[in-house]
N, C-alpha and C positions, 0 to 999 in steps of 0.2 A: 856419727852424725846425729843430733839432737834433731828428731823430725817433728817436732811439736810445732814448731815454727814455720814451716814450708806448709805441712798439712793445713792448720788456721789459714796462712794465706790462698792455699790453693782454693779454698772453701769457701774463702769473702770474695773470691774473683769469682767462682762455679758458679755461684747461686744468682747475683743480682746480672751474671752472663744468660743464665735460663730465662730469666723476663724479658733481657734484651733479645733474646733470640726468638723467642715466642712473639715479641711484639712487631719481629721483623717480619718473620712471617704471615702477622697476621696485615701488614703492609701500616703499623702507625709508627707517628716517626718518634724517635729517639731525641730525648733533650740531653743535651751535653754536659750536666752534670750528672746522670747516675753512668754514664759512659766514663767521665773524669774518676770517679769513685770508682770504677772497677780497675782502672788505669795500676790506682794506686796497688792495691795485692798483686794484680796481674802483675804489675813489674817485679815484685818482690818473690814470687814464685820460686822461681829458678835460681836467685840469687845464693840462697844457703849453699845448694849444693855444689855450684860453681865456684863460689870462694874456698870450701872446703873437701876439695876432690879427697885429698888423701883418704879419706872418712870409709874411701868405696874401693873396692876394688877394680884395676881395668879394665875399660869396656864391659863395666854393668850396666846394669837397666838403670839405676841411678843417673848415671853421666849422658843415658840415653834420653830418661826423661828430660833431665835437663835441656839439653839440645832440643830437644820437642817440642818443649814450655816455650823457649827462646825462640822458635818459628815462629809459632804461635802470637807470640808478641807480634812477631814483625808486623805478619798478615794483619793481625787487626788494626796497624797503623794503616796497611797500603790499602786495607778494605775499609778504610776511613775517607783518606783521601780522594779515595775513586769513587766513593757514595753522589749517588747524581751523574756522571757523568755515561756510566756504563753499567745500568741495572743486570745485564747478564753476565757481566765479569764482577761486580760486585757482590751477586748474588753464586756463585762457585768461591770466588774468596771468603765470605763469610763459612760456608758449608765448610771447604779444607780448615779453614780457622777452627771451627767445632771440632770437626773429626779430629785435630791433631792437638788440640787441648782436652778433650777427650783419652788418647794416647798417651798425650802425657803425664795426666794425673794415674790411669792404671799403669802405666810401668812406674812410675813411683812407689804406686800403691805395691805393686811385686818386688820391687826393691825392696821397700822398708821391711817387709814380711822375711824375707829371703835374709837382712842385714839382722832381721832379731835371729831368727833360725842359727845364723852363724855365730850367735855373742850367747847365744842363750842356750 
C-alpha cells in the first residue's frame, strides 16, 4: 500500500479538526466552510486502504484503522446534525469523534511502521 496518500490526507483532516475543536471548546461557533474543507480529506482518509485491503494482511491494524477513520466519519456527521439540539449529547459525540480519529490515525501510524518492518 502506497501510504503517502492516506498520511497527506489524514494530516489536512488532523490540523484544521485541532482549531475546530479547540474552538468548540472554547464555545465560538463554527462557520461551515472550514468544517466543508475538513469534509473533504476526512472523507478521503480511509478510502486507500479500503479499496486496497489486499495491500495488508487479515485483521491488521490497517483494516483496523480503516474501520476507525470510517466511525469517525459517521460521528461527525450525527455530531453535526445534533449540534443545537442537544449540547450534552453533542458534546460526548464530538469527544468519541476525537478519541476515535485519534485511534485511528495511530493504528495507522503502527501499521505503516510494522507494513515497512515486513517489506524492508
Amino acid at each position: 500500500m502506497t501510504t503517502a496518500p492516506v498520511t497527506i490526507t489524514l494530516i489536512a483532516a488532523a490540523a484544521p479538526g485541532r482549531v475546530l475543536g479547540s474552538n468548540y471548546l472554547r464555545h465560538i461557533g463554527d462557520k461551515p466552510v472550514p468544517i466543508g474543507i475538513r469534509l473533504l480529506p476526512g472523507a478521503g482518509g480511509p478510502e486507500q486502504p479500503a479499496v486496497r485491503p489486499r495491500d495488508q494482511p487479515s485483521g491488521s491494524l490497517g483494516i483496523q484503522a480503516t474501520g476507525l477513520l470510517a466511525f469517525t466519519l459517521a460521528l461527525g456527521f450525527v455530531a453535526s446534525l445534533l449540534a443545537g439540539q442537544s449540547p450534552r449529547k453533542e458534546g460526548y459525540l464530538v469527544a468519541v469523534h476525537a478519541a476515535a480519529g485519534l485511534a485511528g490515525v495511530l493504528f495507522f501510524a503502527v501499521a505503516v511502521d510494522g507494513l515497512a518492518e515486513r517489506r524492508g
